[in-house]
C-alpha positions as CSV (number, residue, x, y, z in Angstrom):
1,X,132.6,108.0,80.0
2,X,131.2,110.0,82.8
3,X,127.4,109.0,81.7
4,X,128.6,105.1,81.5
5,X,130.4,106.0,85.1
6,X,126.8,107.3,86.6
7,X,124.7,104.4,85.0
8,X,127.3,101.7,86.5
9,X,127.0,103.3,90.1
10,X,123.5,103.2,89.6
11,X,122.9,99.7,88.9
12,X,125.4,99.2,91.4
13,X,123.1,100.7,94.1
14,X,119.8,98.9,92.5
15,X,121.9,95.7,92.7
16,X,123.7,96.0,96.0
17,X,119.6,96.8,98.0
18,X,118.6,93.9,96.2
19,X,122.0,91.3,97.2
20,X,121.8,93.1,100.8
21,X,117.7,92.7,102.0
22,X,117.6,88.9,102.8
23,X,120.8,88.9,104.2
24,X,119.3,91.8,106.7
25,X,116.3,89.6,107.5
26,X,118.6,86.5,108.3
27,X,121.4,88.3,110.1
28,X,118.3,89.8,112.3
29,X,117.3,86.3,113.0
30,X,121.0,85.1,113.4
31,X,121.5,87.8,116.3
32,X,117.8,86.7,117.3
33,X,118.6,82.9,117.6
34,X,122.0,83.9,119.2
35,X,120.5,86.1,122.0
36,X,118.3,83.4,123.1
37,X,120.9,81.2,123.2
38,X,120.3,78.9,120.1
39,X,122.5,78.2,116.8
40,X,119.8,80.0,114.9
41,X,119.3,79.3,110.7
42,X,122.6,80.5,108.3
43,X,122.8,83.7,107.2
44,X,121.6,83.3,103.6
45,X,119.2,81.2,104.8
46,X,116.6,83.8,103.2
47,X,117.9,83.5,100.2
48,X,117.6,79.7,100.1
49,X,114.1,80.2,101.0
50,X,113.0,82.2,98.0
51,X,115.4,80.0,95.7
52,X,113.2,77.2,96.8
53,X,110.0,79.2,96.4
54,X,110.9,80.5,92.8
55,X,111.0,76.6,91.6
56,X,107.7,75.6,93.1
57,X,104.7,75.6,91.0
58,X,102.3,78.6,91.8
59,X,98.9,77.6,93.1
60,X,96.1,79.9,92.2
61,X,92.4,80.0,93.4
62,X,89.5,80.0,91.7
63,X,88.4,82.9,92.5
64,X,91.4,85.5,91.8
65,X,91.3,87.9,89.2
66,X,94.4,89.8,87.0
67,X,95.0,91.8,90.2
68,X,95.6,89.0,92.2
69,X,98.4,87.7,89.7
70,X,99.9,91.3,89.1
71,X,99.6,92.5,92.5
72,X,103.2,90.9,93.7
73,X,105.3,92.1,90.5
74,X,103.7,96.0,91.3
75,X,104.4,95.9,95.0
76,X,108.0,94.2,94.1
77,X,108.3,96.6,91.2
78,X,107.3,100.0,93.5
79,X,109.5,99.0,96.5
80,X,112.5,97.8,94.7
81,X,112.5,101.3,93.0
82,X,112.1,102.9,96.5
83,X,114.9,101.5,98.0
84,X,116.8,101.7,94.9
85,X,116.1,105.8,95.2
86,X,117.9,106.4,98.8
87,X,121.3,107.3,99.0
88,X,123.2,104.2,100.2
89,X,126.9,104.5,99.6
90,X,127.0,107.8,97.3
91,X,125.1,110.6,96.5
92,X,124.2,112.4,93.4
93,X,123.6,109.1,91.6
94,X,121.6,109.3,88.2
95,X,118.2,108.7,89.3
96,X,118.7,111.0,92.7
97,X,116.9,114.1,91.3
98,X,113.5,111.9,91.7
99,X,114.7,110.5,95.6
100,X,112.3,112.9,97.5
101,X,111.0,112.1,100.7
102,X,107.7,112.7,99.2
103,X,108.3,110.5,95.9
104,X,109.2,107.5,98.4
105,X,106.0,108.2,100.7
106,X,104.3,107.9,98.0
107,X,105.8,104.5,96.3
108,X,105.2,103.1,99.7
109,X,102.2,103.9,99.4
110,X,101.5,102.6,96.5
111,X,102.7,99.1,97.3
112,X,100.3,98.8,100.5
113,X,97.4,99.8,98.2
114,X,98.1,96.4,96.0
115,X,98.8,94.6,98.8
116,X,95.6,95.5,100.5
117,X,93.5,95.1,97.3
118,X,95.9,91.5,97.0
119,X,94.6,90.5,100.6
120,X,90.6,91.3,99.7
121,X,90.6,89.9,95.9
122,X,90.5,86.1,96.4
123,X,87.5,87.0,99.6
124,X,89.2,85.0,102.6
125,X,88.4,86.0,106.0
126,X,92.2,86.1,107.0
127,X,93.5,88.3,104.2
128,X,90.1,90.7,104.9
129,X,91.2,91.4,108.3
130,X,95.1,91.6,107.0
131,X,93.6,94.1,104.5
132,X,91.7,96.4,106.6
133,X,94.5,96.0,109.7
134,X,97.3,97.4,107.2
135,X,95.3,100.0,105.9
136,X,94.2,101.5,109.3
137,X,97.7,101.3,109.9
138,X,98.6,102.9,107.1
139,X,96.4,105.6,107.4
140,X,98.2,106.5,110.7
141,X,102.3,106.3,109.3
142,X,101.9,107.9,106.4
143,X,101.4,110.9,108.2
144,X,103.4,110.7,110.6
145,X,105.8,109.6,107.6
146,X,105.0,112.8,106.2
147,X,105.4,115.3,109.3
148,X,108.8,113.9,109.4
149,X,109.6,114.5,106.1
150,X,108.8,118.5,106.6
151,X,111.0,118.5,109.7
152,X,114.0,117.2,107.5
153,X,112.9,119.2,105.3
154,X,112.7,122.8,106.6
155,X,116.2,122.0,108.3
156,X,118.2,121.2,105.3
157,X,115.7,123.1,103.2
158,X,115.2,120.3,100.7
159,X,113.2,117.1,99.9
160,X,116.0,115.7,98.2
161,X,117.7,112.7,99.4
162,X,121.0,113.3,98.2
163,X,120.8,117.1,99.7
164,X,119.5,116.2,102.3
165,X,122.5,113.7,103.2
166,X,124.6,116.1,101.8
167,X,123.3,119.4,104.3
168,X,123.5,116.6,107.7
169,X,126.6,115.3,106.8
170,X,128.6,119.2,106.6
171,X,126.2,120.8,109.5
172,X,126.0,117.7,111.9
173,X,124.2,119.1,115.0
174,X,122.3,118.0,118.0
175,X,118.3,119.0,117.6
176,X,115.7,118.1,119.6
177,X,113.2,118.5,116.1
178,X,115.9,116.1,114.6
179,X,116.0,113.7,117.7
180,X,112.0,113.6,117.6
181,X,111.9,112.8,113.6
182,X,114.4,110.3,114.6
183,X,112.4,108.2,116.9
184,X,109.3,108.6,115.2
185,X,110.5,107.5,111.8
186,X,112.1,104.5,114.3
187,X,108.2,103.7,115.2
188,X,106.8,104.4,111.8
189,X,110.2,101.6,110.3
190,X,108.8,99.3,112.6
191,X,105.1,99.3,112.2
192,X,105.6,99.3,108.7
193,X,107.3,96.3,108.6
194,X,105.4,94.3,111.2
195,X,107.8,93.6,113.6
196,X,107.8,93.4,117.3
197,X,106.2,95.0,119.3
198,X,103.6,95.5,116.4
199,X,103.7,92.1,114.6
200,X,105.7,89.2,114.9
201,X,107.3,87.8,111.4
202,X,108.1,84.6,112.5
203,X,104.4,83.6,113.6
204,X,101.3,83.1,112.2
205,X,98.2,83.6,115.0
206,X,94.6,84.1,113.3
207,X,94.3,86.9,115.7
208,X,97.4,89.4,115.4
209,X,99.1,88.8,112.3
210,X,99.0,91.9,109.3
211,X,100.9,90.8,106.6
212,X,101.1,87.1,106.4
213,X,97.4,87.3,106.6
214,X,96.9,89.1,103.0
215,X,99.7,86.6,101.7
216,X,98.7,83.5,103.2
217,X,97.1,82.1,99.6
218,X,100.2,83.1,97.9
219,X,102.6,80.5,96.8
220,X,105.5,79.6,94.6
221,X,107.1,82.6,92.6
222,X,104.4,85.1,93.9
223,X,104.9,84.3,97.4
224,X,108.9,84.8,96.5
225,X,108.4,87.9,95.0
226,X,106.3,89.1,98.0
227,X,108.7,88.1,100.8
228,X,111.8,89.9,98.5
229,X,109.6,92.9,98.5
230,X,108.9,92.8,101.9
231,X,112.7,92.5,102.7
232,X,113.2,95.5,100.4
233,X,111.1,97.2,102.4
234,X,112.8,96.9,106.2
235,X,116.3,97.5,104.1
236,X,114.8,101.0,102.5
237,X,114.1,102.2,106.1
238,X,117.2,101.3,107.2
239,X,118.8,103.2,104.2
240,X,116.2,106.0,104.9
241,X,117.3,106.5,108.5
242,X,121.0,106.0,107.9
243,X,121.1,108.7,104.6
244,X,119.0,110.6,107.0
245,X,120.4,110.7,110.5
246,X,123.7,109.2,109.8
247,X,125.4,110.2,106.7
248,X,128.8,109.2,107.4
249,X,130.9,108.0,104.6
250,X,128.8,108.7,102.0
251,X,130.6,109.4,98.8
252,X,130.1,112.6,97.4
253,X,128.5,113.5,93.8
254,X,132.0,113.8,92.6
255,X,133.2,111.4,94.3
256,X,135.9,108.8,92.5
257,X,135.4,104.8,92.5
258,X,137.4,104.5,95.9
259,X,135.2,107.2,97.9
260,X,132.1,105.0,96.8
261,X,133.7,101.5,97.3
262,X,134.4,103.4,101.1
263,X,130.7,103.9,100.8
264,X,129.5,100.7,100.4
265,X,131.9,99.1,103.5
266,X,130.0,102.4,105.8
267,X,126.6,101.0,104.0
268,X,127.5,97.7,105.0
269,X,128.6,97.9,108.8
270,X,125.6,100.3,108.8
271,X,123.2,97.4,107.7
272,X,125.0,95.2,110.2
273,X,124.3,97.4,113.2
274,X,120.7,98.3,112.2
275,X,119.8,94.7,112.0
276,X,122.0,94.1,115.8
277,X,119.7,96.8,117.4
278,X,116.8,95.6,115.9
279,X,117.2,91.7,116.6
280,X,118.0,93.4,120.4
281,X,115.0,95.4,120.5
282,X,112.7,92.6,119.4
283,X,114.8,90.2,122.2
284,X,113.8,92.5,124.8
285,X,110.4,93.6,124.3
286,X,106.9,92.1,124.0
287,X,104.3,92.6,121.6
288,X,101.7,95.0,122.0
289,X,97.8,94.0,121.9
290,X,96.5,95.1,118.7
291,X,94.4,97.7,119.5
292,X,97.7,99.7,121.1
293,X,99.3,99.7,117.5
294,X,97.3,103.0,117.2
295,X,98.9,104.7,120.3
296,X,101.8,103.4,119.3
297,X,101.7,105.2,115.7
298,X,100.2,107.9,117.3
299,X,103.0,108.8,119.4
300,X,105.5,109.1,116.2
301,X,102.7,111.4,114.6
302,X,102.5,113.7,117.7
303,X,106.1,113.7,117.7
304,X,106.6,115.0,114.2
305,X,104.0,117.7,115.3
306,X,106.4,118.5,117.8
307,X,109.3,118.6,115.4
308,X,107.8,120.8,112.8
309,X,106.4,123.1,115.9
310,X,110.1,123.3,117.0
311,X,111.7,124.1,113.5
312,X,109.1,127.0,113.1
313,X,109.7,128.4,117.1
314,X,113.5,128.5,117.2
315,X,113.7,130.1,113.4
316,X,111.7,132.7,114.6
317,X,114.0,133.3,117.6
């Protein structure tokens, strides 16, 4: 009974990330819309969007290989697993021995690599510069991505997820390490994903865009499967930086069917206010010339430096 318990509270995690991401994206544009004054799309308005991509044909061109064709099932298949990995509304689930901070840098990882190789296989000039764009950012959050890791690390003195959660959650304290791996896993969430002040989702300019360049000859169910992995993607950071740095109401490994469903209403309001602050952040700031995007991932590296320096300086005191 217990393994049947485990197994239905881990499906219920894999399903609820995968139910919750489009309805992120559109509350973010609902708050968006709302801030500037306009009625804005409906909230499952994403979700309509990739029920009406899923029935359209796909459109291939000539000149795309297998990788081209398998490329959005891996990066759907690698990032669903991600998010499925963080602690949302429970810890202790029946895959949580493999969510390590590591593991995830790595899935993540993973996923840009086929998107990147996605972007160059059909030999556009757009998904080239998409291509090369992502992996020079890239090459600048992972590690940053991974110098926050360490400082979450050395506190609770695991790279486990569910520890983790489990070690900020009993010994909540103010840090100035944990303050720093806060913001720059903020930065490192945002670059990731391409929105403001890095990139801006809702446009397409030749000159700025990142993703919707290596995506742009996608269409049909591989453009769906794309933008649901994409979504996947801003709600695992959000997960990552709630299990993280806010841990509250979390249901314990023990914990009965009434601590979790108390898990997934905290999960939820948490989504809720993630996407509020985002869509206000975005309102309220401009985007950033391209060639700043390194400064700006540059600043959440230096600041996990700064972390990990701390952690070391006041042990030793």
């Amino acid at each position: 009974m217990t393994f049947l318990f485990d197994l239905f509270a881990q499906a219920a995690q894999m399903a609820l990330v995968l139910a919750l991401a489009p309805v992120l994206i559109g509350f973010t544009r609902k708050v968006k819309a709302r801030l500037l004054r306009r009625r804005g799309p409906p909230l499952l308005q994403p979700w309509y969007d990739l029920i009406r991509l899923l029935r359209k044909d796909v459109v291939l061109a000539h000149d795309a290989s297998w990788l081209y064709r398998a490329a959005p099932y891996l990066i759907f298949s690698t990032t669903w697993v991600a998010a499925s990995l963080v602690p949302t509304f429970a810890t202790g689930l029946m895959f949580g021995w493999i969510a390590d901070l590591i593991a995830l840098t790595a899935l993540l990882g993973a996923a840009r690599f086929f998107l990147a190789l996605a972007g160059m296989d059909v030999g556009t000039s757009f998904g080239g510069i998409g291509s090369s764009r992502e992996t020079m950012f890239g090459s600048l959050a992972e590690p940053a991505t991974i110098m926050i890791a360490f400082i979450v690390s050395l506190i609770a003195g695991s790279t486990q997820l569910s520890e983790v959660a489990a070690y900020m959650a009993s010994d909540f304290a103010l840090r100035v390490s944990v303050l720093f791996a806060l913001i720059g896993l903020i930065i490192v969430a945002i670059a990731e994903n391409g929105r403001i002040p890095v990139d801006n989702p809702a446009t397409h300019l030749e000159l700025t865009m990142v993703h919707e360049a290596m995506i742009l000859e996608y269409s049909g169910r591989h453009l769906a499967i794309i933008e649901m992995a994409s979504a996947l993607k801003l709600l695992l950071y959000v997960s990552l930086i709630g299990c993280i740095f806010f841990p509250f109401g979390i249901a314990p490994p023990d914990g009965s069917l009434a601590d979790m469903g108390y898990g997934v209403a905290f999960y939820v309001v948490k989504i809720f206010v993630a996407g509020f602050l985002l869509a206000l952040f975005e309102v309220s700031t401009a985007k950033m010339r391209i060639f700043r995007v390194s400064d700006f991932l540059g600043a959440a590296l230096m600041l996990g430096l700064l972390g990990t320096l701390l952690v070391f300086v006041t042990r030793s005191l």
